[in-house]
C-alpha positions in Angstrom: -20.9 1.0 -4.4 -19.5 -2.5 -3.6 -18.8 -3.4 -7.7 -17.1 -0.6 -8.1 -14.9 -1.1 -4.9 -14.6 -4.5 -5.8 -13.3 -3.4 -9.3 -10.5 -1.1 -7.3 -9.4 -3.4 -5.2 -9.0 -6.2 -7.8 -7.0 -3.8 -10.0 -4.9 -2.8 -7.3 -3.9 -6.2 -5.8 -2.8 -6.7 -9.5 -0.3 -3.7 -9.8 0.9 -5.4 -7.3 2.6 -8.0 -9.8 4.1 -5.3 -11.8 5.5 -3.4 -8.6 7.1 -7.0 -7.5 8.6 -7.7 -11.4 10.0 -4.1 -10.9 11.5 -4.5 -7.6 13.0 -7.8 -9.1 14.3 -5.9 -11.7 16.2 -3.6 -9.5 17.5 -6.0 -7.0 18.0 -9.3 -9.3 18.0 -8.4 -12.8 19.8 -11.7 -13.8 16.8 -13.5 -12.7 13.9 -11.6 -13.8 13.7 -13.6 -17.2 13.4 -16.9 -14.7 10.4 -15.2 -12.4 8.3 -13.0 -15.1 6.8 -16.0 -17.0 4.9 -17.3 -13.7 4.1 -13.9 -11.9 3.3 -12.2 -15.2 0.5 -15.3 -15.6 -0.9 -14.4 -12.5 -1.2 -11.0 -12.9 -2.8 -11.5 -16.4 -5.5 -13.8 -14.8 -6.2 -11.4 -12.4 -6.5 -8.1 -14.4 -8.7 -11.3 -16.4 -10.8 -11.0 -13.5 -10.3 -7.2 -12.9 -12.4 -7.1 -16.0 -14.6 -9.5 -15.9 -15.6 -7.2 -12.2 -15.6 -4.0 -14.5 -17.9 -5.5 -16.8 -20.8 -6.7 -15.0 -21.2 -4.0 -12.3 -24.1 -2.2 -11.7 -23.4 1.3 -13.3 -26.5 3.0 -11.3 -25.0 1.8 -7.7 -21.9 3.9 -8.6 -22.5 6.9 -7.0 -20.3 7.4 -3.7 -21.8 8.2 -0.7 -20.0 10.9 1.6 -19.7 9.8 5.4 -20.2 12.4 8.4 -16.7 11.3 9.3 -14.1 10.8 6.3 -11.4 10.2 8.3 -12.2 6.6 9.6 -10.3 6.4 13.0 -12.4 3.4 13.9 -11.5 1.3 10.9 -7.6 3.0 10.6 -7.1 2.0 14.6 -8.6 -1.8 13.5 -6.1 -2.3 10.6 -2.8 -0.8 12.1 -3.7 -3.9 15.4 -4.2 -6.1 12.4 -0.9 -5.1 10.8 1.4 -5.2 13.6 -0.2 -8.6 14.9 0.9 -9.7 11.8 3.8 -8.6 11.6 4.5 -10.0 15.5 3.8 -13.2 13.9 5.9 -12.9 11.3 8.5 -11.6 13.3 8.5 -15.3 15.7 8.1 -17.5 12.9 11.7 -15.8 11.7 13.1 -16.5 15.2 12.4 -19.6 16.2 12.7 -21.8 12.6 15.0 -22.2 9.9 15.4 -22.7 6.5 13.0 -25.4 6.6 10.0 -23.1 6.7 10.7 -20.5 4.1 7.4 -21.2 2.7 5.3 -20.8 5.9 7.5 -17.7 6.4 6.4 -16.2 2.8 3.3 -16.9 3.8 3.4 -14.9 6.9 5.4 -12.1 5.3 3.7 -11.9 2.1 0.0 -11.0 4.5 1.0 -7.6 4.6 4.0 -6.5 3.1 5.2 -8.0 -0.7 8.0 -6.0 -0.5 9.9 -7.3 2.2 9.4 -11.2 0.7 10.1 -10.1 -2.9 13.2 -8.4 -1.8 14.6 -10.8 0.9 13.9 -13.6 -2.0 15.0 -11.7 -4.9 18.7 -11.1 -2.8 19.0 -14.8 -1.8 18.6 -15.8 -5.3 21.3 -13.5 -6.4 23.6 -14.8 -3.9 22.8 -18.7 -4.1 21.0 -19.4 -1.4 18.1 -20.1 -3.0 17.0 -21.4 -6.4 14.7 -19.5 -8.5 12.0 -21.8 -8.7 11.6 -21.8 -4.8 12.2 -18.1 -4.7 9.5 -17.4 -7.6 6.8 -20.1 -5.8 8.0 -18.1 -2.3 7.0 -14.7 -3.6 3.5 -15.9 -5.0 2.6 -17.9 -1.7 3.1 -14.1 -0.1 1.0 -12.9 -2.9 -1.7 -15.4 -2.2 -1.3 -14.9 1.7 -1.5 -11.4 0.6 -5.2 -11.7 -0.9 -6.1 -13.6 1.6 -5.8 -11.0 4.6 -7.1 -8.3 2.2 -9.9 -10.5 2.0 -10.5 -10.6 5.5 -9.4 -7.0 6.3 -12.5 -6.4 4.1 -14.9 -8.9 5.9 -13.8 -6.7 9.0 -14.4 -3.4 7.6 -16.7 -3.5 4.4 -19.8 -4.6 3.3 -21.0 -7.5 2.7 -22.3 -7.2 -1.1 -18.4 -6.6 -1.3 -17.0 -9.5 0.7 -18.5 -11.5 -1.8 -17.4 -10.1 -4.4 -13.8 -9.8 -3.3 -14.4 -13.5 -2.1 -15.3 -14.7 -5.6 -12.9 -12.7 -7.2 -9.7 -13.9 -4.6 -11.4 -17.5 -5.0 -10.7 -17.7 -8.4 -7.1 -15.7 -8.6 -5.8 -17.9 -5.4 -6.8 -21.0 -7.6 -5.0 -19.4 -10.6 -2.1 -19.0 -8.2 -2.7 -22.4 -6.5 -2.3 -24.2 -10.2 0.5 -22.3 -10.9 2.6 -23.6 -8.1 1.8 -27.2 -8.8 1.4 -27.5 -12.6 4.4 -24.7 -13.3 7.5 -26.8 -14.8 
């Protein structure tokens, strides 16, 4: 069952792109011609990868097994302790620097909630506080940070046969993503 998780997964942390462009779109629309060349590059290298998954999975592991207990207090009460320790984090970085560490605070944001980076960054472009090239590079840091504790919300709670492939998978988009911040003119 792990390749075909792995599959969902990878195809959901790319609608992610589209739902950022969107929100973009709505809040910014000025500036969506300046952010959708980069983010529309990462999201085609990872529904690349999203393929690549759905192509060599084993079709005869697909079958889903049913637990005895469906709703999964354990693992629900494990990621809402992640999620707001996050989100405390998040919440001091914001407090106690500046402008400074708009990066590191992307970073932080962008772990569990692309929303509130994409539209914070999208609204400081359209008022000139920011330029777009920061704001763009701001929103796929968060991305990255983003796969990163999926990643590791999945080493918590899955299997192993899919923390590897989410790890491979991740490996290769936060690369993509990595290039794209320091090659991208």
């Amino acid at each position: 069952m792990s390749a075909l998780a792995a599959v969902v997964i990878m195809i959901a942390s790319t609608v992610v792109f589209g739902r950022v462009l969107v929100e973009v779109f709505v809040v910014a629309p000025n500036i969506i011609m300046d952010v959708f060349p980069p983010l529309s590059v990462m999201m085609l290298l990872m529904a690349l990868i999203s393929v690549v998954l759905l192509w060599f999975r084993d079709p005869e592991s697909e079958e889903i097994p049913l637990d005895d207990d469906p709703s999964e207090l354990k693992a629900a009460i494990i990621f809402g302790l992640l999620y707001a320790a996050v989100l405390y984090a998040v919440a001091v970085v914001r407090e106690h620097f500046d402008d400074q560490a708009l990066y590191v605070v992307a970073a932080l944001s962008g772990l569990t909630d692309m929303d509130a980076i994409t539209l914070s960054t999208a609204q400081m472009i359209k008022k000139e506080r920011l330029d777009v090239d920061t704001g763009w590079r701001m929103i796929l840091i968060g991305s990255m940070s983003n796969l990163v504790f999926k990643a590791v919300v999945i080493g918590f709670l899955g299997a192993r046969k899919l923390l590897v492939r989410i790890a491979v998978a991740f490996g290769f988009s936060f690369l993509g993503g990595f290039l794209l911040l320091i090659f991208w003119p």
